[in-house]
C-alpha positions as CSV (number, residue, x, y, z in Angstrom):
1,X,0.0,0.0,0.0
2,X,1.4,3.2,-0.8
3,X,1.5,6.3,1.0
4,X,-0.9,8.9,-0.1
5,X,0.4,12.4,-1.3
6,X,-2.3,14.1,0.3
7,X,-5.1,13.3,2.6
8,X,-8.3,14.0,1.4
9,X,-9.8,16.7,2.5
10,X,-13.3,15.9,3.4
11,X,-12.3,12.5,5.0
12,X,-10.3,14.8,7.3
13,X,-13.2,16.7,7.9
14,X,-15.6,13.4,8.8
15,X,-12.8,12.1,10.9
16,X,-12.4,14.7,12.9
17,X,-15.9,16.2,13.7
18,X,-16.9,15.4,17.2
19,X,-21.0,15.8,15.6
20,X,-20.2,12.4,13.9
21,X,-19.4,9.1,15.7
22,X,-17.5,6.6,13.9
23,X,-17.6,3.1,14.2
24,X,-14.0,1.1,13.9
25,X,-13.0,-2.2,14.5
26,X,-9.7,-2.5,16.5
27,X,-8.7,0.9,15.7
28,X,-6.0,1.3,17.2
29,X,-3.0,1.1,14.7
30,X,-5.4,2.8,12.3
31,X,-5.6,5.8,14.9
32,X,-1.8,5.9,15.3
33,X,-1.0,5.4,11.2
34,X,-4.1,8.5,10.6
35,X,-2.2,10.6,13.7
36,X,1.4,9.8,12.2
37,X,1.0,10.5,8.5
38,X,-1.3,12.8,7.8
39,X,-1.9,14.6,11.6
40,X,-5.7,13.5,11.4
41,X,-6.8,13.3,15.1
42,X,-9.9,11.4,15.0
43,X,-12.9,12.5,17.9
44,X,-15.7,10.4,19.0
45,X,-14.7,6.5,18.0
46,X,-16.6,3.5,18.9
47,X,-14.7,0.9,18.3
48,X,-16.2,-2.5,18.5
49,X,-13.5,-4.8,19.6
50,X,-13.2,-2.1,22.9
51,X,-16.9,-2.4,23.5
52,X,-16.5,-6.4,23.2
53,X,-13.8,-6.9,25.5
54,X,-16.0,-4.2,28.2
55,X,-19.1,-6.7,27.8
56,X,-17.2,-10.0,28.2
57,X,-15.0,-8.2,31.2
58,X,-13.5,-11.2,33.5
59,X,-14.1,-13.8,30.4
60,X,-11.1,-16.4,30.9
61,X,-11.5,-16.9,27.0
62,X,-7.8,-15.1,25.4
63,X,-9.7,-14.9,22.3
64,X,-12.5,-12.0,24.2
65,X,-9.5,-9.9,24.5
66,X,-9.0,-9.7,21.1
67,X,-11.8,-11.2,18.8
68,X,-11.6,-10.2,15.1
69,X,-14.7,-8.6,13.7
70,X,-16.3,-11.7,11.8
71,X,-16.1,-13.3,14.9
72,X,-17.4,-10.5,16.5
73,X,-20.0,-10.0,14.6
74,X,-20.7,-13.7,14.1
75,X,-21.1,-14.1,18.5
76,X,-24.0,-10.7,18.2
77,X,-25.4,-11.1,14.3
78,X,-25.3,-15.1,14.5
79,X,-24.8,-16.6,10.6
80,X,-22.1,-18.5,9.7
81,X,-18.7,-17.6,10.8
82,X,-16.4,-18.1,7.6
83,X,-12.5,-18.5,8.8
């Protein structure tokens, strides 16, 4: 993946408006890489895996702590989990 030469503009915008809440999954690298490169500070996040690992808080089960979202979504949505 290549680095882009700017950001765009209006993404910036959305990411950093504190009227709009985004949803992430795991969004943590993603925060730092958006921070790092292109000094886009993002405001109001939800990011799922966080909210998982609150709800299944004192779960024994390694993979609570960090479930990936077809999983995750798989456990609330039900389906079929494809791996």
């Amino acid at each position: 993946m290549t680095k882009l030469e700017s950001f765009p503009k209006s993404l910036k915008k959305v990411l950093e408006d504190d009227s709009i809440v985004k949803v992430f999954h795991d969004f943590i690298e993603d925060s730092s890489a958006l921070a790092v490169q292109h000094n886009v500070i993002c405001d109001r996040v939800f990011d799922t895996q966080v909210a998982h690992r609150l709800i299944k808080h004192g779960s024994s089960d390694p993979k609570d702590m960090n479930i990936n979202l077809n999983s995750l979504l798989h456990q609330y949505l039900g389906g079929t989990e494809n791996n």
